[in-house]
DOVEX-625935 format. One line per 4 residues: number of its first residue (from 0); for each residue x, y, z of N, C-alpha, C. Coordinates in steps of 0.001 Angstrom, whole numbers. Layout:
NUM> X:Y:Z:X:Y:Z:X:Y:Z | ... .
This chain:
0> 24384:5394:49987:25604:6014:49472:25601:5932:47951 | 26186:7014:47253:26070:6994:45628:27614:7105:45392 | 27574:6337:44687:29209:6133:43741:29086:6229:42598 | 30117:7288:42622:30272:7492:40925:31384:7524:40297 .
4> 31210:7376:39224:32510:6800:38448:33182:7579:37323 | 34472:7986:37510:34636:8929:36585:34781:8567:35294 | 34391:9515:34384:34356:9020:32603:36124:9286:32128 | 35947:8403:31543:37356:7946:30880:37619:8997:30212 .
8> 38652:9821:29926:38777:11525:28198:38947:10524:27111 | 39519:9362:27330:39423:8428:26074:37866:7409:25695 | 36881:8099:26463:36072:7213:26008:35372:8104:25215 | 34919:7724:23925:33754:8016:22732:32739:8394:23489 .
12> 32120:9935:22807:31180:10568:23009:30670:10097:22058 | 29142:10481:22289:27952:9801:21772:27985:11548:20540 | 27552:11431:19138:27477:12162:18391:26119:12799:18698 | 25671:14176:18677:24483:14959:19431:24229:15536:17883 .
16> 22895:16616:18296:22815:17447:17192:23765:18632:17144 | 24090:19214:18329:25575:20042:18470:26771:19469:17617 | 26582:18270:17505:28181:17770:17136:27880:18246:15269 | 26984:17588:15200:26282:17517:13954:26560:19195:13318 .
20> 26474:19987:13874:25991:21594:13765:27383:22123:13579 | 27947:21966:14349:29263:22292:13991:30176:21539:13297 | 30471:19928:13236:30922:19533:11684:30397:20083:10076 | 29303:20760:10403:28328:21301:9121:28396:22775:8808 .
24> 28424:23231:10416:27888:24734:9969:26768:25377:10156 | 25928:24169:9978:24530:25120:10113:23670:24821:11442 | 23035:25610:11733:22844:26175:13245:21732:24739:13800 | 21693:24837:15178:21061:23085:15867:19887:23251:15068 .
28> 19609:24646:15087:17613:24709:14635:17687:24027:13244 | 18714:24504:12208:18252:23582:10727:18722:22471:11120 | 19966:21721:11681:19687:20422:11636:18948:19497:12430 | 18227:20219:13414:17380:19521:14210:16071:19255:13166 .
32> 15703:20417:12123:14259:20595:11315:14652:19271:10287 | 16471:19408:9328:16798:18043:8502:16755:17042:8736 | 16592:16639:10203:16715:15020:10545:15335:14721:10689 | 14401:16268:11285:13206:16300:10844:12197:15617:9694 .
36> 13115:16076:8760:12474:15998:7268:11113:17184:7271 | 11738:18218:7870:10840:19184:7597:10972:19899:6352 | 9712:20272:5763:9823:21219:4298:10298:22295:4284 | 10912:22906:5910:11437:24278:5943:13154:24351:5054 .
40> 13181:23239:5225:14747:22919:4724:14522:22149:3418 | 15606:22768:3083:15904:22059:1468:16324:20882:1378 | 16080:20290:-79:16555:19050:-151:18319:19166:-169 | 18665:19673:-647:20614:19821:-491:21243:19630:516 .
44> 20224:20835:1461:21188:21010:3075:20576:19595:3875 | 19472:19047:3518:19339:17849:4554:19876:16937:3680 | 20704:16979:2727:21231:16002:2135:22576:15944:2874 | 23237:17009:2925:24644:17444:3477:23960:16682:4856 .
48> 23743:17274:5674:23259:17054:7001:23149:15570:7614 | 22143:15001:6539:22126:13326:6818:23768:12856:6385 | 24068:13552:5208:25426:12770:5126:26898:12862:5983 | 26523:13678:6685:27296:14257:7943:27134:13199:9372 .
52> 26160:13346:9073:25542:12149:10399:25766:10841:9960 | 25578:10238:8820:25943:9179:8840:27717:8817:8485 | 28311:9772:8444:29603:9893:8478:30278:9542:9954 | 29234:10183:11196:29878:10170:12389:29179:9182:13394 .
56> 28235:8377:12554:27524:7328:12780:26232:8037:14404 | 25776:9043:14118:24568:9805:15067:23470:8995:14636 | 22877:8899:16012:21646:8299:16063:21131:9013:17056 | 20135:9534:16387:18486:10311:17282:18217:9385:18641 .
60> 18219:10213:19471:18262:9693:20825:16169:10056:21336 | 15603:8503:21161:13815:8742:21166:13869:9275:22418 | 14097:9102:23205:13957:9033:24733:13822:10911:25108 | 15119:10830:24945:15702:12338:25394:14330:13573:23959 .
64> 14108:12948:22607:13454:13916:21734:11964:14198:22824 | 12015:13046:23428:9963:12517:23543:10144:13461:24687 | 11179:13517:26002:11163:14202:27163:11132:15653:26184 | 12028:15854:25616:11962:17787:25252:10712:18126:24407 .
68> 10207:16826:23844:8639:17640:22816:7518:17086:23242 | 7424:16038:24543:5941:15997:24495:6155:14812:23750 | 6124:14332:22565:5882:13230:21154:6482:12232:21961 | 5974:10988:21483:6659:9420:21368:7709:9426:20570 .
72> 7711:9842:19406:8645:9871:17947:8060:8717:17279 | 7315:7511:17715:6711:6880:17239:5621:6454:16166 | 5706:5757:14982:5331:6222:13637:4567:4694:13623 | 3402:4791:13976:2079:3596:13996:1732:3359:12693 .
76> 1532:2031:12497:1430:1338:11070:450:200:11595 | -562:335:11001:-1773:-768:11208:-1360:-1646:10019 | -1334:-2916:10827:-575:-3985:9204:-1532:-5076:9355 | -2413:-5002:8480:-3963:-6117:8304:-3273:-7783:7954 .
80> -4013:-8357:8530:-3760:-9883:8560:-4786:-10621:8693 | -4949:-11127:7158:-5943:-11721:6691:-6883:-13356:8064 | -7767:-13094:8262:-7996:-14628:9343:-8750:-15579:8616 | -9085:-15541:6732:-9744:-16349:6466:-8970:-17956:6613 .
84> -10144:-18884:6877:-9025:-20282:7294:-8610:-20394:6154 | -7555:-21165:6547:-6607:-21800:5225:-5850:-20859:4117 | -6093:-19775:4635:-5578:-18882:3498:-3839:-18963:3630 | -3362:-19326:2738:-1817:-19950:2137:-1489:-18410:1824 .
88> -1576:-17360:1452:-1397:-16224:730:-1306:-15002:1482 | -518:-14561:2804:-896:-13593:3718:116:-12546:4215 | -522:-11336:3720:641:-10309:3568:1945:-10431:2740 | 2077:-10900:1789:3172:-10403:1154:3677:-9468:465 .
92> 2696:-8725:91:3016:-7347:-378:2748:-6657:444 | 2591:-6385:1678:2506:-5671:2767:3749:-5620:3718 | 4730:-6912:3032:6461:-6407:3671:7209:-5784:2878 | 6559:-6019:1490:7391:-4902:1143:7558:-3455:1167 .
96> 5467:-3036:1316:5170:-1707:1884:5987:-876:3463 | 5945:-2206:4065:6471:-1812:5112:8261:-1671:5207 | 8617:-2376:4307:9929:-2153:3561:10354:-534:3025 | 9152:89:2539:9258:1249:1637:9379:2573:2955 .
100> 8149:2155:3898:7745:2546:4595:9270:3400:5513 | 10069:1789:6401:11195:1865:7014:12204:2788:5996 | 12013:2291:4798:13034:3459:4197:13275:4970:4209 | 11812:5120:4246:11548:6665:4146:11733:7126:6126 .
104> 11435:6494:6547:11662:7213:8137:13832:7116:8579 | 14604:6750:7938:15476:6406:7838:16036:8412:8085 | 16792:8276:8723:17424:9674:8802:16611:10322:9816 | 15499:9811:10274:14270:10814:10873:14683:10318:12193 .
108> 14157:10996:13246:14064:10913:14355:12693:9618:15361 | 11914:9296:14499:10995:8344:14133:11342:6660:14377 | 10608:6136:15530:10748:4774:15397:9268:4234:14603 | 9596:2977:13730:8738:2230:13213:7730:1155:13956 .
112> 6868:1607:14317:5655:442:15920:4943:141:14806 | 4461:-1575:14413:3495:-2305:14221:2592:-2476:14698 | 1571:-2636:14104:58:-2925:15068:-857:-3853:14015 | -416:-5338:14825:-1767:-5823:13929:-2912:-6345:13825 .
116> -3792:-5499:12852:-5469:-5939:12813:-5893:-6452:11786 | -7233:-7118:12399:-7527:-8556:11780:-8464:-7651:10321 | -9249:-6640:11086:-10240:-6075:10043:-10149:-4268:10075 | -11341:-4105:9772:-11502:-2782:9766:-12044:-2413:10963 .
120> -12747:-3013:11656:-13448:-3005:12770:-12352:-2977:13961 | -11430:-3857:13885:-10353:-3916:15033:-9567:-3073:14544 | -9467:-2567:13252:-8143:-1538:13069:-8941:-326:13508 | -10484:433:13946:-10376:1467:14504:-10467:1516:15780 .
124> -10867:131:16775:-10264:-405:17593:-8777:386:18727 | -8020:-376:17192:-6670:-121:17260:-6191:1643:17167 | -6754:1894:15989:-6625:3276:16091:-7027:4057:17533 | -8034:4231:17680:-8707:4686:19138:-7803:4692:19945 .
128> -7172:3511:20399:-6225:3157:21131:-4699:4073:21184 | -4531:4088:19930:-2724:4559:19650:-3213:6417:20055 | -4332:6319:19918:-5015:7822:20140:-5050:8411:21384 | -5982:7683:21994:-6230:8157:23455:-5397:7518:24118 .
132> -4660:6591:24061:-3440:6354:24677:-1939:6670:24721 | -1569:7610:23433:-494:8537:23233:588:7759:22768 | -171:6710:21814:1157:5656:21264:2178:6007:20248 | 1646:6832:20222:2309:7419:18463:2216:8808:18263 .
136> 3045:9197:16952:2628:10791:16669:2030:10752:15373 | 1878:9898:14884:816:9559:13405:956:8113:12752 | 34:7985:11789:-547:6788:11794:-626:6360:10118 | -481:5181:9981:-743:4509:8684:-1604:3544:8381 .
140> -2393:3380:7721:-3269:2052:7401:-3804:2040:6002 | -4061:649:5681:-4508:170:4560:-6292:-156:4730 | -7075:-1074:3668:-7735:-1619:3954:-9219:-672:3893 | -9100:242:2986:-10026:1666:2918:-11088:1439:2754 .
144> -12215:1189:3509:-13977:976:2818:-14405:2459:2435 | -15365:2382:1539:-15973:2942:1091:-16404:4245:1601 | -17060:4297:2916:-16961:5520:3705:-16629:5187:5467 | -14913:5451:5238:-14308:4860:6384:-14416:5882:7675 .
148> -15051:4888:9098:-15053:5719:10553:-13658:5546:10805 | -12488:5532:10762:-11542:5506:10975:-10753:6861:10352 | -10920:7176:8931:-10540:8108:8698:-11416:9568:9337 | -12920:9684:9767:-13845:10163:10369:-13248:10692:11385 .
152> -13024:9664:12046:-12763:9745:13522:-10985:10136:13649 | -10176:10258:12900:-8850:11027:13225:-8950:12210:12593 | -9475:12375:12125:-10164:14067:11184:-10550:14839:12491 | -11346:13999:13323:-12032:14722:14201:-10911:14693:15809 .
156> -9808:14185:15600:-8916:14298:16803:-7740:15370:16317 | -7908:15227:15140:-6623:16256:14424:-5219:15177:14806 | -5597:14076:14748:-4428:13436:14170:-3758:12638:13232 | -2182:13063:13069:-1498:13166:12046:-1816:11644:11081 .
160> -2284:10812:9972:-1938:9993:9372:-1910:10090:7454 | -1851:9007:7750:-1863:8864:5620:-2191:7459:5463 | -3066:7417:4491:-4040:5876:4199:-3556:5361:2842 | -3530:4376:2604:-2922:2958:1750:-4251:3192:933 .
164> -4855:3886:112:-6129:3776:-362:-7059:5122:-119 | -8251:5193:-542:-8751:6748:-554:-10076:5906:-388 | -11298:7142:499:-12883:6718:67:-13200:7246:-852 | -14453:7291:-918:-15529:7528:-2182:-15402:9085:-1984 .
168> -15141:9968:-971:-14780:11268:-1141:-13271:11373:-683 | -12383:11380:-1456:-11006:11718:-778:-10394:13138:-677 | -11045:13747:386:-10396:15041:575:-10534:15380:1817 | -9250:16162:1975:-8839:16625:3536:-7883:15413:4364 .
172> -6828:14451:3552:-6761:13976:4436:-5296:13093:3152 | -4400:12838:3766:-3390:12648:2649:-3244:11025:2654 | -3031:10645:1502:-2975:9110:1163:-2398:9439:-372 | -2017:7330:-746:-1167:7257:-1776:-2421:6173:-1942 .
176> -2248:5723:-3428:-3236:5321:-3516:-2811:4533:-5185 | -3154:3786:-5687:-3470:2758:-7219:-4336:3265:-7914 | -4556:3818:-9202:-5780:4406:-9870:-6570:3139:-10233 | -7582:2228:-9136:-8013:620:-9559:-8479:914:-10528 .
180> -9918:1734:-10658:-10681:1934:-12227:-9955:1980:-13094 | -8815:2819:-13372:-7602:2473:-14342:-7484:1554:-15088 | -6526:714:-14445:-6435:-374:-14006:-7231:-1754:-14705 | -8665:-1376:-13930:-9593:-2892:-14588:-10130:-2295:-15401 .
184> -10135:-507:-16057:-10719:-586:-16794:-9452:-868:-18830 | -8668:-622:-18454:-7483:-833:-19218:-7506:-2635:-19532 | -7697:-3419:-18278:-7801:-4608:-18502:-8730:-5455:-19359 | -9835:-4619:-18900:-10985:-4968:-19728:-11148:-4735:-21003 .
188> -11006:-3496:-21257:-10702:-3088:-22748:-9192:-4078:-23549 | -8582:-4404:-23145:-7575:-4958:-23526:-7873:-6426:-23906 | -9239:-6803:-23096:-9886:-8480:-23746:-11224:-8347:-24396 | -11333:-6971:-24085:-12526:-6688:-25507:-12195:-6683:-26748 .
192> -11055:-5660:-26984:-10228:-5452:-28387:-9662:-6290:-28810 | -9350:-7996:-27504:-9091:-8943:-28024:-10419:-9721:-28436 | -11230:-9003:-28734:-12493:-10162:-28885:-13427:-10451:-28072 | -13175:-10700:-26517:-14330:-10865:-25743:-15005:-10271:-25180 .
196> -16186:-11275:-25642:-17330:-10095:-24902:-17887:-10830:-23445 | -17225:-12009:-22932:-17999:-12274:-21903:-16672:-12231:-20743 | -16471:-11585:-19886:-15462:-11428:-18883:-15702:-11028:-17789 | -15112:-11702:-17082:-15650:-11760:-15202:-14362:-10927:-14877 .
200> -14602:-10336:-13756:-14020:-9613:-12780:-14341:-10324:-11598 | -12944:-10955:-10890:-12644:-11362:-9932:-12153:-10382:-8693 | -13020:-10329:-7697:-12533:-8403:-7218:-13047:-8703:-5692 | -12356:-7666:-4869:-12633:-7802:-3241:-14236:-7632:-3226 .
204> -14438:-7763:-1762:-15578:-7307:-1194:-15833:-6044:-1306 | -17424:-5440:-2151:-17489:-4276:-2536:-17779:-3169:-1348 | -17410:-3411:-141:-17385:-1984:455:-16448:-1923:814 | -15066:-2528:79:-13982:-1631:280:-13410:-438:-816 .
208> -13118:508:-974:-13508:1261:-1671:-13004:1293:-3146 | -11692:773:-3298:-11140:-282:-4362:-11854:-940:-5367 | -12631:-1888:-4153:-13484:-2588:-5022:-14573:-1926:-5593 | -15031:-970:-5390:-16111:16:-6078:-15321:626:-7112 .
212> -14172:1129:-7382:-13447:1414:-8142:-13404:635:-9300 | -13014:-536:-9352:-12543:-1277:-9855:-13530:-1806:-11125 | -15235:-2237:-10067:-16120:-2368:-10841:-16474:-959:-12049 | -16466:218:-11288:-16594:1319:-12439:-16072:965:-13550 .
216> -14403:671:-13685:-13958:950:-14305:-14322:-461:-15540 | -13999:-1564:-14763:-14716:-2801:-15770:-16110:-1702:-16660 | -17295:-1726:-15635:-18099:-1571:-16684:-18169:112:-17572 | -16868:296:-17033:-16656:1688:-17884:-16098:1788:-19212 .
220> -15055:363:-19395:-14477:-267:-20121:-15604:-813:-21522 | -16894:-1521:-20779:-17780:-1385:-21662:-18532:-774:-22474 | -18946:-71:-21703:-19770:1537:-22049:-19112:1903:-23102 | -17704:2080:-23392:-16738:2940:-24184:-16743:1881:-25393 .
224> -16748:783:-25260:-16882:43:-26407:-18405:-307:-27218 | -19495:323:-26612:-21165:389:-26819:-21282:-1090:-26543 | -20807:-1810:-25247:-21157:-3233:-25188:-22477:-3258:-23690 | -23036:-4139:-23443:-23161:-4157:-22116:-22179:-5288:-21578 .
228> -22158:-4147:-19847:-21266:-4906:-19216:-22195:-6563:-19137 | -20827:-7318:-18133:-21037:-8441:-17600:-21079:-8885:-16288 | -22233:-7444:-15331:-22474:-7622:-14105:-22516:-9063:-13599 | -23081:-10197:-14364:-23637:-11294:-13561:-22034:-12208:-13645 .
232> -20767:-11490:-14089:-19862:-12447:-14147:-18770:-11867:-13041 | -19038:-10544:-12580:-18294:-10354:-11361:-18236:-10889:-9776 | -17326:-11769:-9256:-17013:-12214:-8431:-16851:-11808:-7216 | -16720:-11508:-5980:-16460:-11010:-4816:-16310:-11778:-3804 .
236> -14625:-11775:-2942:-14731:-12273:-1985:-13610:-12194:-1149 | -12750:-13182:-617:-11564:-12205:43:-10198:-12478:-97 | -9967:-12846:-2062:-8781:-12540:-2614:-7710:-13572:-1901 | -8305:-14688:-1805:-7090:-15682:-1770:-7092:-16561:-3265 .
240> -6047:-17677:-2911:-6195:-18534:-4322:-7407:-19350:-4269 | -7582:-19923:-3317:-9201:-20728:-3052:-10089:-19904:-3381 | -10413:-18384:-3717:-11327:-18085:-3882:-11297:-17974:-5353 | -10071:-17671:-5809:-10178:-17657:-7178:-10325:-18446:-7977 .
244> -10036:-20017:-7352:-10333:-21262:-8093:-11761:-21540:-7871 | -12518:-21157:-6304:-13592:-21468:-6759:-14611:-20330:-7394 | -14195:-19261:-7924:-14942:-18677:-8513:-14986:-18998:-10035 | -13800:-19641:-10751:-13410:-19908:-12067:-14156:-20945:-12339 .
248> -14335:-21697:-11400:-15059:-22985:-11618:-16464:-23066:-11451 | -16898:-22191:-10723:-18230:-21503:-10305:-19070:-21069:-12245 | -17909:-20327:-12411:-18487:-19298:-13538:-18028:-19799:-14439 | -17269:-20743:-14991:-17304:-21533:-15978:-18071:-22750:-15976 .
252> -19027:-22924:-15392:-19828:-24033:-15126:-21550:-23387:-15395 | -21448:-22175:-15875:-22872:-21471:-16279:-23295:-21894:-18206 | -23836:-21289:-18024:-24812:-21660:-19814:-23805:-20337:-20829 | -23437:-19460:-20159:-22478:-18572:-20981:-20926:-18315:-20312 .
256> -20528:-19078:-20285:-19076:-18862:-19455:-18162:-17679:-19810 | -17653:-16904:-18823:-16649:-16061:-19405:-15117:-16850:-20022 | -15042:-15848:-21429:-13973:-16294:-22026:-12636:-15385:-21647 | -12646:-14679:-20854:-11600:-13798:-20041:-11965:-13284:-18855 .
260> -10945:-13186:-18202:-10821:-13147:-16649:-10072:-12134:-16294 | -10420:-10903:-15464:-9349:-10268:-15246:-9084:-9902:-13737 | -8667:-10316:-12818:-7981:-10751:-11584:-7249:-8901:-10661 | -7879:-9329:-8989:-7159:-8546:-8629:-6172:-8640:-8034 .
264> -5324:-9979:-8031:-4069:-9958:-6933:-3416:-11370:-7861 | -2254:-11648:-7527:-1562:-12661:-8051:-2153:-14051:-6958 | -2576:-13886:-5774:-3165:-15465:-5263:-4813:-15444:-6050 | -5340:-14567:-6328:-6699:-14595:-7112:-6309:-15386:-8481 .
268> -5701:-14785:-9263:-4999:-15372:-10323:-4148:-16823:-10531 | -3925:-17071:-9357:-2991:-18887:-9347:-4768:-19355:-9519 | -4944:-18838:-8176:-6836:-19791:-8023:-7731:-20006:-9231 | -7600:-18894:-10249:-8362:-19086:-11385:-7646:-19830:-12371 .
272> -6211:-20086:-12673:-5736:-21108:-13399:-5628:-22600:-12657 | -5587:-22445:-11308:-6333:-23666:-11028:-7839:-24315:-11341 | -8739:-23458:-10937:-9732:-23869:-11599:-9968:-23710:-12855 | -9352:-23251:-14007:-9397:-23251:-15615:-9292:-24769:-15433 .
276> -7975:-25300:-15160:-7589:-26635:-15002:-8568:-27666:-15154 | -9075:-27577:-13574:-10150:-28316:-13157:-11578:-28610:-13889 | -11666:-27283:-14712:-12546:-27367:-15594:-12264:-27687:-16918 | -10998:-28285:-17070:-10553:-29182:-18310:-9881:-27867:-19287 .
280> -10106:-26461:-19093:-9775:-25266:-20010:-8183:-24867:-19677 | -7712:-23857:-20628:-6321:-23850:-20438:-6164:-22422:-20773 | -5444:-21445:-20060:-5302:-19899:-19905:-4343:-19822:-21560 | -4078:-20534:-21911:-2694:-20560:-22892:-3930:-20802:-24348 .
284> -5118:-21808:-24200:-5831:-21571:-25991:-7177:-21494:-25674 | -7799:-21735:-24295:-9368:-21896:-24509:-9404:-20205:-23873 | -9179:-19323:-22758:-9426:-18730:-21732:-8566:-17274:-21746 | -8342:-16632:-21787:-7776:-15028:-21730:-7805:-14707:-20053 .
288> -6449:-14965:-19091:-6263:-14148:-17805:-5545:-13041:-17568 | -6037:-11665:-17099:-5140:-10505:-16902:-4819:-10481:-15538 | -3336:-10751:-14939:-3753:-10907:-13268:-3044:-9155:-12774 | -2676:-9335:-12089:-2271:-7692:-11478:-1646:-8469:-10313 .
292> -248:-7119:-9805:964:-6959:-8961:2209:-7639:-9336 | 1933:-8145:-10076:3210:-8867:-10582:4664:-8617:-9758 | 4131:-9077:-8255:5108:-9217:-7194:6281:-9973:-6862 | 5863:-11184:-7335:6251:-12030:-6482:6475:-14004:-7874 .
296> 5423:-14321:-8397:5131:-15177:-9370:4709:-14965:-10796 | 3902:-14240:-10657:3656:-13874:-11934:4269:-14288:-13179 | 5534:-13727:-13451:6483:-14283:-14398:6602:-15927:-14369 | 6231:-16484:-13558:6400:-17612:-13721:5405:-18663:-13935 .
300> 4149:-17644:-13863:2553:-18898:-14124:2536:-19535:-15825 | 2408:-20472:-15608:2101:-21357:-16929:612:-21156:-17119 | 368:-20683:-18269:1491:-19983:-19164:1461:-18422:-18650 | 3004:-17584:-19116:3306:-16312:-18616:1699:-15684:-18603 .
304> 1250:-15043:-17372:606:-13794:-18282:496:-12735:-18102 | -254:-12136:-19027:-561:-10291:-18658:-613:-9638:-17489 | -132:-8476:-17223:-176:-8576:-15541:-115:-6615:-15469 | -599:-5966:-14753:-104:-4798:-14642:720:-4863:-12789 .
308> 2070:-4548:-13329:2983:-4088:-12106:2261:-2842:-10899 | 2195:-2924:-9963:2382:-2056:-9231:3779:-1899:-8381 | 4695:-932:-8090:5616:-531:-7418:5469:-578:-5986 | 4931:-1564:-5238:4665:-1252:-3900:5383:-284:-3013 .
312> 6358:-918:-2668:7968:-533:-1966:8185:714:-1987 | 8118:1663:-3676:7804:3038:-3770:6281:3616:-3083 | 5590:2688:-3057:4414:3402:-2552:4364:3191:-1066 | 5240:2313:-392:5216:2806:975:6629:3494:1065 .
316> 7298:3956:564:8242:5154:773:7450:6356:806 | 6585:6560:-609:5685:7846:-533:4856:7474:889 | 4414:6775:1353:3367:6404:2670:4035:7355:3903 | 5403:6351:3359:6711:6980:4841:6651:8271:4845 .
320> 7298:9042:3971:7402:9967:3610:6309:11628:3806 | 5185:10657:3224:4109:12103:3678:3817:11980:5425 | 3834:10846:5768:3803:10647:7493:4735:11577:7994 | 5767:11694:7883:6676:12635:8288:6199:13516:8054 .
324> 5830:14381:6603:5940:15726:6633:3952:16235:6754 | 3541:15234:7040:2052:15446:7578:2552:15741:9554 | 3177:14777:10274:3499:14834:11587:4185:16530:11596 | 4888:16834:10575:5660:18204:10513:4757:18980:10335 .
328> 3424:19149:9867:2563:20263:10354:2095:20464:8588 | 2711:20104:7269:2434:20119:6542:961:19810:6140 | 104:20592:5236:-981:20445:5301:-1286:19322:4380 | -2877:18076:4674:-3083:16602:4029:-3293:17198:2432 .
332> -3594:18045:2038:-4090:18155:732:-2740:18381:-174 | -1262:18683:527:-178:18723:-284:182:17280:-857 | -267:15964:53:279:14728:237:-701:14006:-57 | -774:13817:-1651:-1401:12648:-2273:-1272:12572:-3573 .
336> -814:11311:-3310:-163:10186:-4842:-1016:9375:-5042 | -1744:9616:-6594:-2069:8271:-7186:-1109:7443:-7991 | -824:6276:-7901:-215:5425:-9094:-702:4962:-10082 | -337:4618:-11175:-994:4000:-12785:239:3373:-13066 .
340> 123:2096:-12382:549:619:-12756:1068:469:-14325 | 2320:-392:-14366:2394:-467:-15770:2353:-2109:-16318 | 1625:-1798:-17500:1897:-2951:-17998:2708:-3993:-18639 | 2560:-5186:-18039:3629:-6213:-18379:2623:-6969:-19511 .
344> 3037:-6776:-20598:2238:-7784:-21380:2705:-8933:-21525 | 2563:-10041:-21704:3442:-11195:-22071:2213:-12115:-22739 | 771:-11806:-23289:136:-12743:-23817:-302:-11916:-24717 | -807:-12071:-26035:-1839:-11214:-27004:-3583:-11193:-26033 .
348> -3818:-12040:-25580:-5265:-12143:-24957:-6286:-11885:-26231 | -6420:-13112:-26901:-7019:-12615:-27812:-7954:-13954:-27959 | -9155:-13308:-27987:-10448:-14454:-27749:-9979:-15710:-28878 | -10126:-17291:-28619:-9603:-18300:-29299:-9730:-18763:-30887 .
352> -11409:-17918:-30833:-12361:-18178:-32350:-12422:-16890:-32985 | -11005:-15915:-32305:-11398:-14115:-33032:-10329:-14356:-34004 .
């Protein structure tokens, strides 16, 4: 036997896209495309539109979108988590990406699914998975090598994502991205013109594609000044503070020590003023450090130092953001941002005996 129960005329209806359409005006098809965040619609009318909806407090119903289109509504984010032991330093600028990220799907019809992998190897793994298993309607990840099967292999499914980073050929395929060569090469030049000529680059493992970047730009930094670089003082490894202390101590313990350091993450940078320490030297009169992200400490290392900012938070909004209008059919070559970091100076960096 089925019993049913009659609905109250005083009980609250749930706000639809109908409701939406007619508090507004404009027909289900544009506000179904505005909550979209499709490019067919303007920024004004999905401005009106979202502000309509959040007036009558509507919320996108996943269930009922996924039955009428086929889609999950589901918006896959591969979020890497470092397994070296002991590493004290793990993901923190990766909540705030994912911070930027949630912002930009906000108004959309789109839930936010985590997925996390240890490497590159388990993140295409993972990918494969959200693929042939229908987890998602597009995809995000960081962690870019050099010439990535991950980006390969969704090229070749025709599905929707956007990458935290670019390869050694970035085309056909939309990502936001840090100009690194920029970057270390700005850094470098900045402790040349202060005087030094012997400076290590503390930098990831070189087949991620970053780190190939990065080195260009160091020894591009040279070239431009008629110096030779200082290949034998670049470092590689996997960007915690332990690695940076023991690389400082490593390379200040040679017959020509570098007299500046220029760092790719703020735990690389604690590690190398730890080991300055240890090696009796001091970032403040013997040593020149440039660290980068100035996230989180920075402002507060004894002594202050040089640092170029990156905007994370904005760069996973842009992440969010092209995911949507890549899932909307928009083509990858409209959707790509490089950033150029700004600088925080707070030291002269100027070699001790210049």
């Amino acid at each position: 036997m089925t019993v049913r129960f009659a609905r109250s005329e005083n009980a609250p209806r749930r706000p639809t896209v109908k409701t939406l359409s007619e508090l507004t005006g404009y027909s289900i098809s544009t506000v179904s495309k505005a909550l979209r965040d499709s490019p067919a619609v303007t920024h004004d009318t999905k401005a009106r539109i979202r502000s309509a909806a959040k007036q009558v407090a509507y919320a996108a119903n996943p269930r009922a979108a996924s039955l009428r289109t086929g889609k999950t509504m589901q918006a896959a984010v591969l979020m890497p988590v470092s397994v070296a032991a002991g590493n004290e330093w793990n993901g923190v600028e990766f909540t705030e990406i994912l911070s930027g990220i949630a912002r930009a799907l906000e108004g959309s019809p789109y839930q936010l699914s985590v997925h996390i992998v240890r490497d590159a190897a388990d993140g295409h793994a993972t990918a494969n998975r959200i693929v042939t298993q229908g987890l998602a309607d597009g995809m995000i990840f960081s962690g870019i090598l050099e010439r990535d099967p991950r980006i390969a292999f969704l090229l070749a499914q025709d599905f929707p994502f956007v990458t935290l980073g670019r390869t050694a050929d970035p085309k056909g395929y939309a990502h936001v991205d840090i100009d690194s060569g920029w970057v270390a090469a700005e850094a470098t030049r900045r402790l040349i013109d202060g005087g030094h000529r012997r400076i290590a680059l503390i930098n990831p493992d070189r087949r991620y594609a970053y780190a190939q970047e990065r080195i260009g730009g160091f020894r591009g930094a040279f070239a431009a000044a008629g110096l030779p670089a200082c290949d034998d003082l670049i470092a590689e490894g996997d960007l915690t503070a332990r690695f940076g202390r023991e690389s400082a101590m490593a390379l200040c313990s040679r017959g020509a020590p570098p007299t500046g350091f220029v760092c790719v993450n703020e735990p690389t940078t604690l590690g190398v003023l730890a080991g300055l320490r240890d090696c009796g030297l001091s970032a403040e009169t013997d040593v020149s450090v440039i660290g980068y992200d100035d996230l989180n400490v920075s402002g507060y290392f004894s002594p202050p130092l040089t640092t170029h900012f990156q905007p994370v938070e904005e760069m996973g909004h842009a992440l969010g953001a092209f995911l949507i209008r890549r899932m909307a059919g928009e083509p990858p070559e409209t959707l790509v941002r490089v950033f150029r970091p700004k600088l925080i100076a707070r030291r002269p960096d100027r070699l001790a005996a210049a």
